[in-house]
N, C-alpha and C positions, 0 to 999 in steps of 0.2 A: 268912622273909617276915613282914613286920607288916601286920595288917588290923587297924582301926581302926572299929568300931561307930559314926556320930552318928546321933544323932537328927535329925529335919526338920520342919518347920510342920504336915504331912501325918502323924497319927497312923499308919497304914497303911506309908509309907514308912520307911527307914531308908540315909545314908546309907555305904557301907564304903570307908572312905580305905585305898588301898595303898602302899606303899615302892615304887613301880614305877608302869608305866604300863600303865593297864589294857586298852588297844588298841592297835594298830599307827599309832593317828592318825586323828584323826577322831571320829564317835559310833556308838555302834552301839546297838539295841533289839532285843529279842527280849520275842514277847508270843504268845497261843496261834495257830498259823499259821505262824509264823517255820522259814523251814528251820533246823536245829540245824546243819549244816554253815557258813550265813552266820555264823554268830557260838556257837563252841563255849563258850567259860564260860556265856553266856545261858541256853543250853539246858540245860547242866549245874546250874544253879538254879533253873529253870522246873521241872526234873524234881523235885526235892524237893518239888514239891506247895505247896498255898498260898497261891502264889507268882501276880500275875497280870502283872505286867511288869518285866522287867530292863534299865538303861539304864549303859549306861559309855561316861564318855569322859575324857581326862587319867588322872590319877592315882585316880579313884573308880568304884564301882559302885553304880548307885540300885536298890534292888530292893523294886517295894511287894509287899504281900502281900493276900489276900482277908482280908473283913470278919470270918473265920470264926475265921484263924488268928492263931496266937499268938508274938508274936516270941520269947519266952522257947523254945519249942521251934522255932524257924525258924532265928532270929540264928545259934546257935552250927553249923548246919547247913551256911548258906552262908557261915562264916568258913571251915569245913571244905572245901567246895567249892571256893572260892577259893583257898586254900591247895592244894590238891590239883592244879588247873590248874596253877597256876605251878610245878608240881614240889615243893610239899611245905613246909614251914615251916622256916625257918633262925633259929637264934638271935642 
């Protein structure tokens, strides 16, 4: 699986382009409150801490982070994360 880091206007945010589509269709958000059932990658990112809202739809996942944290220790987390949901990283 390829995840793809960009960058966005929003210092706080960062966008993660997939080789796949990142929902069954449609958009989905998960922010603090969100059942983790509605939308399991979300949750699965949220959990990593940091993190104050997760947003996928198509092929991407938007995930900003708090003012506190630091993408250099988040980014490589939720590549992991992401990877991890889809079943893991393919070459």
């Amino acid at each position: 699986m390829q995840v793809s880091p960009e960058p966005t206007p929003n210092p706080n945010a960062i966008k993660f382009t997939l080789d796949r589509p990142s929902t069954d269709g449609g958009t989905q958000t998960f922010r603090a409150g969100t059942d983790p059932a509605a939308f399991p990658l979300g949750a699965r990112i949220f959990d990593l801490g940091g993190v104050t809202n997760v947003f996928a739809t198509a092929d991407f996942v938007s995930v900003t982070k708090t003012d506190a944290s630091d993408w250099s220790e988040i980014g490589p987390r939720v590549v992991d994360a992401i990877e991890a949901h889809f079943g893991g990283a393919t070459a």
